[in-house]
C-alpha positions in Angstrom: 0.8 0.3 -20.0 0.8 -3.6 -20.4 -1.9 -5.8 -19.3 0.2 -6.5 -16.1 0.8 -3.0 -15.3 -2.9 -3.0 -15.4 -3.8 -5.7 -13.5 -1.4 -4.7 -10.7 -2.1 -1.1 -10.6 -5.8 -2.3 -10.5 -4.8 -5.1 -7.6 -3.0 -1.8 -5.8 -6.4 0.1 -5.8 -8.7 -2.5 -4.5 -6.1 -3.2 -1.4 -5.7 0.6 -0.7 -9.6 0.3 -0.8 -9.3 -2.3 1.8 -6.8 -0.5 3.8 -7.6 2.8 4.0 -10.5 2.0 6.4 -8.1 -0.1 8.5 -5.6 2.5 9.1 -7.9 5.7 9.6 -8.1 5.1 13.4 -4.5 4.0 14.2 -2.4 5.9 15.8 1.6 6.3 13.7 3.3 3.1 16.1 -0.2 1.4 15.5 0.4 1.8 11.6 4.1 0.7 12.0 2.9 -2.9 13.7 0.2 -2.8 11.0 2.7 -2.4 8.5 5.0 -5.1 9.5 2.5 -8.0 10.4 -0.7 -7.6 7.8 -1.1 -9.7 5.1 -2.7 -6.4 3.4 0.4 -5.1 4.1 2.8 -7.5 2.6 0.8 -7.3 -0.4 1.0 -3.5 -0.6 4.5 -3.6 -0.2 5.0 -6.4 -2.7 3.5 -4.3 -5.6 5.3 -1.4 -4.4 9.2 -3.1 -4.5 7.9 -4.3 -8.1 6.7 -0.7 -9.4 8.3 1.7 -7.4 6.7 4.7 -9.3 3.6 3.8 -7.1 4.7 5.5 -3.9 3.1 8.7 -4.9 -0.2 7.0 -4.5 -0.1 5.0 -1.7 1.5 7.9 0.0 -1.6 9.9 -1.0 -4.3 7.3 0.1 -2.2 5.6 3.4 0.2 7.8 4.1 3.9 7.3 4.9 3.7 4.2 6.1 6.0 2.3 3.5 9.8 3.6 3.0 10.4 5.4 -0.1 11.9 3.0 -2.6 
């Protein structure tokens, strides 16, 4: 891994950190709408459109709220 691998797979814990809490009481259409309008969000979905191979692990901490690149 490179040093921006790093930093971004890094970045990708510390905002599943911050989400997970978020997201634990939310019911599925809650976690759509939380999907589509959180800042959290965008950034979560950023890293994952630039590192696809990600999706395992947000799938495993969040769930299926992001398509499957």
């Amino acid at each position: 891994m490179n040093d921006t691998q790093d930093r971004d797979r890094l970045e990708l814990s510390r905002l599943l950190q911050q989400a997970k809490p978020l997201l634990a009481p939310l019911y599925p259409d809650q976690q759509k709408q939380w999907a589509e309008g959180s800042p959290l969000a965008q950034e979560i979905s950023a890293l994952l459109a630039k590192h696809p191979e990600y999706y395992a692990e947000i799938h495993a901490q969040i769930g299926a709220i992001f398509a499957k690149p």
